[in-house]
C-alpha positions in Angstrom: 0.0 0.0 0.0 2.6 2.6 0.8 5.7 2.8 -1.1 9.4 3.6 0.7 11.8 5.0 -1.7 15.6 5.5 -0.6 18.6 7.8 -2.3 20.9 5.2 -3.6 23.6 3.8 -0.9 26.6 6.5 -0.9 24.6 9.3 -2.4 25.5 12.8 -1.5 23.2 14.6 1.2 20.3 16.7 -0.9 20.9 14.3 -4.0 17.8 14.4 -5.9 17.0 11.5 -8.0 13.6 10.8 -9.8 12.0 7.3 -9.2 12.0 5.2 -12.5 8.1 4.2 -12.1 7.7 8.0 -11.6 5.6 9.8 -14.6 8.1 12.7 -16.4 5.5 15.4 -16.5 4.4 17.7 -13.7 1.3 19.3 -13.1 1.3 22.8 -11.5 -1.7 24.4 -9.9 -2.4 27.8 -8.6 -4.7 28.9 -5.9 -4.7 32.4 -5.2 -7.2 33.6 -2.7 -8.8 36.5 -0.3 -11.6 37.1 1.6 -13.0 39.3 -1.2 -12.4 36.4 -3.8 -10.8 33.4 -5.4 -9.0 32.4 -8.6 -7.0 29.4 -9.6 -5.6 28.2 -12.8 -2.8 25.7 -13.9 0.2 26.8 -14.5 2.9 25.7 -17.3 6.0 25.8 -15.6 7.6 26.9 -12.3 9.1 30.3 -13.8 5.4 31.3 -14.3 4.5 31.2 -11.0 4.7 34.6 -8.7 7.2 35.4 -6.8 5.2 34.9 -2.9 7.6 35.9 -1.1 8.0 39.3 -2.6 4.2 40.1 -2.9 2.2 40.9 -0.5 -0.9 41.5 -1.5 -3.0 40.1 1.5 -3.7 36.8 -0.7 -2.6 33.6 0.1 -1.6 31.2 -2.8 -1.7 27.4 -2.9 0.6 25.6 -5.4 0.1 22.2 -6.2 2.8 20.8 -7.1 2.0 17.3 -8.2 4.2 14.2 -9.7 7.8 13.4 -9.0 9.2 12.8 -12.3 10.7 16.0 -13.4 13.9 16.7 -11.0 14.8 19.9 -13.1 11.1 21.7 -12.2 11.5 20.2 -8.9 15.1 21.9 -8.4 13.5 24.9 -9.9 10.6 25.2 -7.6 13.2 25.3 -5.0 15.5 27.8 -6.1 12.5 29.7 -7.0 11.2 29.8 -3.2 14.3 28.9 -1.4 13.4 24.9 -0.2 16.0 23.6 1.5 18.1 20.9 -0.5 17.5 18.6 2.2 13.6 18.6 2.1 13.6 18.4 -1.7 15.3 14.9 -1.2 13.0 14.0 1.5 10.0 14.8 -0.9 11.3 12.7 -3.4 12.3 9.8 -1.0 8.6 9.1 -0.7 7.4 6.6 1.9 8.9 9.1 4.5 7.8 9.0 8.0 5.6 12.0 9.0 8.0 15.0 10.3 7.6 18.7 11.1 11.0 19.9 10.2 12.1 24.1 10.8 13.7 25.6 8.0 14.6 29.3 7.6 12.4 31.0 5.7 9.5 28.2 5.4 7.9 25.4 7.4 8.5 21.5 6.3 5.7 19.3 6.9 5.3 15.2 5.6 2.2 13.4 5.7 0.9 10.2 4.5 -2.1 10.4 2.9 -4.9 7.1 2.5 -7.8 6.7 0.3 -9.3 4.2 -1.8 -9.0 4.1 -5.2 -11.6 3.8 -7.4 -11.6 0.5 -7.5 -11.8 0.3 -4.1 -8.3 -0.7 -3.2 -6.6 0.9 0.2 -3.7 3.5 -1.4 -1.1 5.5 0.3 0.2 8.6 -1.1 2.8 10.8 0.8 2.3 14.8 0.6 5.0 17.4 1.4 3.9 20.8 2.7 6.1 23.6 2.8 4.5 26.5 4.7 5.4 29.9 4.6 3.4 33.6 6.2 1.4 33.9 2.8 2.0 30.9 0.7 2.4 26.6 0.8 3.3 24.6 -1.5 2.1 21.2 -1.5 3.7 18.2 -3.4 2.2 14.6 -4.3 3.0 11.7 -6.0 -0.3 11.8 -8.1 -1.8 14.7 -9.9 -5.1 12.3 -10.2 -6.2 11.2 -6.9 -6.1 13.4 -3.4 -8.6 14.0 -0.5 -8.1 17.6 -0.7 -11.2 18.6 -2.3 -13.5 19.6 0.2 -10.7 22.3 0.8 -11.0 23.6 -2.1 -14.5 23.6 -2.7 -14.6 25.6 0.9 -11.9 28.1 -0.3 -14.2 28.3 -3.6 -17.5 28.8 -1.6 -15.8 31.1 0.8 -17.0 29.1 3.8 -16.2 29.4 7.4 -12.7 31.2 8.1 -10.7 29.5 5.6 -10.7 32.5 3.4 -9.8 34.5 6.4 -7.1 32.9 7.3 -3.3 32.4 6.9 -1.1 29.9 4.8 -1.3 27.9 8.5 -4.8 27.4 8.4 -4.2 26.0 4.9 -2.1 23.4 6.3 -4.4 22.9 9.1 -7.0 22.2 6.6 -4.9 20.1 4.8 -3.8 18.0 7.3 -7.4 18.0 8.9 -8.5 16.4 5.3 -5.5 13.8 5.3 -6.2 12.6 9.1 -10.0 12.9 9.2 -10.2 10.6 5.6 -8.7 7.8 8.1 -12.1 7.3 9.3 -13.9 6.2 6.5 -11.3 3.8 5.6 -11.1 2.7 9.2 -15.2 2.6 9.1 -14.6 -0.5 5.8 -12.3 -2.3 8.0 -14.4 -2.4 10.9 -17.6 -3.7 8.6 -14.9 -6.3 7.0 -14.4 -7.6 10.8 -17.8 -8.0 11.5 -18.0 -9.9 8.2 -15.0 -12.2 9.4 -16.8 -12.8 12.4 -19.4 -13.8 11.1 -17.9 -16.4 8.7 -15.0 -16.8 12.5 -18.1 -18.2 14.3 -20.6 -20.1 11.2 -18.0 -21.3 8.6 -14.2 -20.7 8.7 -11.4 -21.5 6.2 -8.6 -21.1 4.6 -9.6 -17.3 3.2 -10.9 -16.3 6.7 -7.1 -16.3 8.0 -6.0 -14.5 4.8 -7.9 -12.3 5.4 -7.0 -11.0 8.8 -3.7 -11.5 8.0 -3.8 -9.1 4.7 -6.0 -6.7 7.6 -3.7 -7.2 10.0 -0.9 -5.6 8.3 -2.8 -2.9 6.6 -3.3 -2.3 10.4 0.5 -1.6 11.2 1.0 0.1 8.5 -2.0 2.7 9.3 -0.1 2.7 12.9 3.4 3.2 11.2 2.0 6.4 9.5 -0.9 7.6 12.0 1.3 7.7 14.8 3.9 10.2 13.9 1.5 12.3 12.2 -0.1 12.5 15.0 3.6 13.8 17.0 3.6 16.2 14.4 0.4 18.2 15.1 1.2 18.4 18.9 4.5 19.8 17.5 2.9 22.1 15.5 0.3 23.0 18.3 3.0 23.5 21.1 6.1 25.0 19.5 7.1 28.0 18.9 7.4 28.3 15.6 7.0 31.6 13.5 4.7 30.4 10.9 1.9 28.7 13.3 -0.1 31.5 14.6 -1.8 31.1 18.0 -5.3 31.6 16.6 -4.4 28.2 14.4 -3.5 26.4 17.2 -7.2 26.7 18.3 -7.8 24.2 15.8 -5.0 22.3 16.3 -6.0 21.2 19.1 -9.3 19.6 17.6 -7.1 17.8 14.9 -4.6 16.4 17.7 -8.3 14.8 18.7 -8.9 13.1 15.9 -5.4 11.6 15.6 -5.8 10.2 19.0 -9.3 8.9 17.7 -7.6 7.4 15.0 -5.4 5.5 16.9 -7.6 4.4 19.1 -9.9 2.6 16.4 -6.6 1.4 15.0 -5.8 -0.3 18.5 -8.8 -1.5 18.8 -9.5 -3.4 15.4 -6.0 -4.5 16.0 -7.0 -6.3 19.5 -10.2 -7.3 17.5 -8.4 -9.3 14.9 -6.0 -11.1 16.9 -9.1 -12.1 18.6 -10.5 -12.6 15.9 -7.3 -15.5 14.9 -7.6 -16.7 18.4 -11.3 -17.6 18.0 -10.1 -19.0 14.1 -7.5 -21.5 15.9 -10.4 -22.1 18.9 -12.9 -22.8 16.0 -10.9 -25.2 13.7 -9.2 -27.0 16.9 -13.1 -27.6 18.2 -13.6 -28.6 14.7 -11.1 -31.4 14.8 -12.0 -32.6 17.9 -15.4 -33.3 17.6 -14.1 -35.3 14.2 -11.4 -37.4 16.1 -14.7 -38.3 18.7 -16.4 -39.4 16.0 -13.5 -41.6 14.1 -12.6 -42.6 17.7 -16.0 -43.6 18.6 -16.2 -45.9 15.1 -12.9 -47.4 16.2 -14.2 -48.7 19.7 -17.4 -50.0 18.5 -15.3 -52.1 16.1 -12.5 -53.2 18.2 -14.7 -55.3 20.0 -16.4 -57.1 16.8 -12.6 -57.6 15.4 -11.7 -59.0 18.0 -14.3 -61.6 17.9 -14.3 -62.3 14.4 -10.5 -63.0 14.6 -11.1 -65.2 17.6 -13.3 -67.0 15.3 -11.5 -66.7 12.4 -8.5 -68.9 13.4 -7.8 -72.3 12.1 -8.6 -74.8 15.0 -11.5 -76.9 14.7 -12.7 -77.1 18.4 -13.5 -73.9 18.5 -16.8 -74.0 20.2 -20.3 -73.7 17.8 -17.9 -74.1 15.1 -19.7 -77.0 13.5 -23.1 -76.1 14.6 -25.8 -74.8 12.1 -26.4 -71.5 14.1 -23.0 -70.5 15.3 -22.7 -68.3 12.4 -25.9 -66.4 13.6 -25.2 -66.2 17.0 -21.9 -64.8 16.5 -23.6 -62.3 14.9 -26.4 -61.7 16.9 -23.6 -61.1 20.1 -21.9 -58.7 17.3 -25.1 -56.8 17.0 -25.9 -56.2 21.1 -22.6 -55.2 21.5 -22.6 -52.5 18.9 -25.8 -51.2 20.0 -25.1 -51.6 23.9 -22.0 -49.7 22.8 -23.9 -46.8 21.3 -26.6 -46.6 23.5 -23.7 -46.0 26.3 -21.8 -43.4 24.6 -25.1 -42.0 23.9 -25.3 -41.6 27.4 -22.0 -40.3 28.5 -23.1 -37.6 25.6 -20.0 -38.9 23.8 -22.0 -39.1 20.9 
């Protein structure tokens, strides 16, 4: 689900090397904004884009930056707006773990980002923020799929204080999207579990243990991710740092709560799927129990009935009722009381 890219073994710190899977071309979005208005547009190469730290105009702009495939206008977006060397390889490194870094001049920020797909496959996308006073760039791996559009559509719509508000509320709102789209996902697992279960408890096999296992890790890995990014809002919401304003950390505060939901539902789906194995291994092992009382059962009403036709069966010819018309029938007839008194006593003893 969630990719981990490294710089090759004795690269140079701040080398920046594209990934070979990665597409070459880079899309470039623009979001300039007020509380008087909005405009956005795409944008055709980094040396089109304004200059933000030099204007101030009172708007603040969101670039998109989006794919990872063109070093060059990656380089270039840096030396445009002064990104550390050091970040830029971190952004390109994807798979990162989530990090608030200081830089001078700007604000470094890593996130993982999950969603489904449209084919309703769990995906994991990292997203780099760098956050300045009236500007943040954000970069992904994918220029198709995000969960950032209810952010936009509020900066569009000019709801609540989004419009109002600095870059940090921006990144606020970013990562409030990113963390927030962890329930839903979390909401499928839970309904899968209850499905699993279901099956645990009626019919289990050799897919029921797949299954939590494949659930199981998608578990860590939500925890691997979920866990920093939840260290790096109460950074962000008790440092010191000049580009988090105290009025953001208002709402900090509510998104530090839903990390700690988060990871709470992730616990606890955690604890309910090694139950959830335990109850699998309880369920087969009853399973082949009550099959080996059965077979063993079978066995001890023949033992008896072998052991009387061997005793019959060997070659000595004053064996009594050996040469009498009936001993064949009363042999069997003995056969037959024993078998039932056999069964009607394990009948009894509930063995049966």
């Amino acid at each position: 689900m969630f990719k981990k890219r490294y710089s090759r073994p004795g690269a140079a710190p701040a080398t920046l090397q594209a990934a070979p899977d990665a597409p070459a071309s880079v899309v470039i979005k623009l979001m300039e904004y007020d509380r008087n208005g909005c405009h956005e547009r795409v944008i055709d190469s980094v040396a089109a884009l304004p200059d933000c730290r030099t204007t101030d105009d009172g708007k603040i702009r969101w670039i998109e930056f989006n794919g990872l495939g063109d070093v060059a206008a990656l380089k270039a977006l840096g030396e445009k707006f002064s990104l550390h060397p050091l970040a830029l390889e971190d952004v390109l490194n994807v798979g990162q773990r989530p990090k608030l870094e200081p830089y001078a001049g700007h604000l470094f920020i890593i996130a993982q980002m999950i969603y489904h797909d449209p084919e309703e496959s769990l995906c994991g996308e990292q997203v780099s923020l760098f956050v300045c006073g009236n500007f943040l760039i954000s970069i992904q791996e994918d220029a198709e799929m995000d969960v950032f559009e209810p952010v936009r559509q509020r900066i569009r719509a000019g709801g609540g204080n989004i419009r109002t508000m600095k870059a940090d509320y921006l990144a606020y709102a970013l990562l409030d999207a990113i963390v927030d789209h962890g329930f839903p996902v979390l909401e499928q697992i839970g309904e899968a579990l209850q499905e699993i279960e279901d099956s645990v408890l009626t019919s289990p096999g050799k897919e029921t243990i797949g299954q939590l296992h494949s659930l199981k890790r998608t578990l860590m890995q939500l925890r691997r991710f979920v866990w920093p990014e939840r260290d790096v809002v109460n950074s962000m919401l008790h440092g010191d740092s000049e580009f988090i304003r105290p009025e953001t950390k208002v709402y900090l505060r509510d998104l530090y709560d839903h990390t700690v939901q988060i990871m709470d539902l992730i616990e606890s789906y955690r604890d309910v799927v090694t139950s959830l194995m335990d109850m699998y291994l309880s369920s087969v092992g009853l399973r082949t129990n009550e099959t080996m009382r059965v077979l063993t059962v079978i066995s001890s009403i023949f033992i008896p009935l072998t052991f009387l036709v061997g005793v019959y069966g060997m070659n000595f010819s004053n064996i009594p009722e050996l040469k009498t018309s009936w001993g064949y029938f009363a042999l069997w007839g003995v056969m037959i009381v024993i078998a039932i008194g056999q069964l009607i006593f394990f009948r009894r003893k509930k063995w049966l």
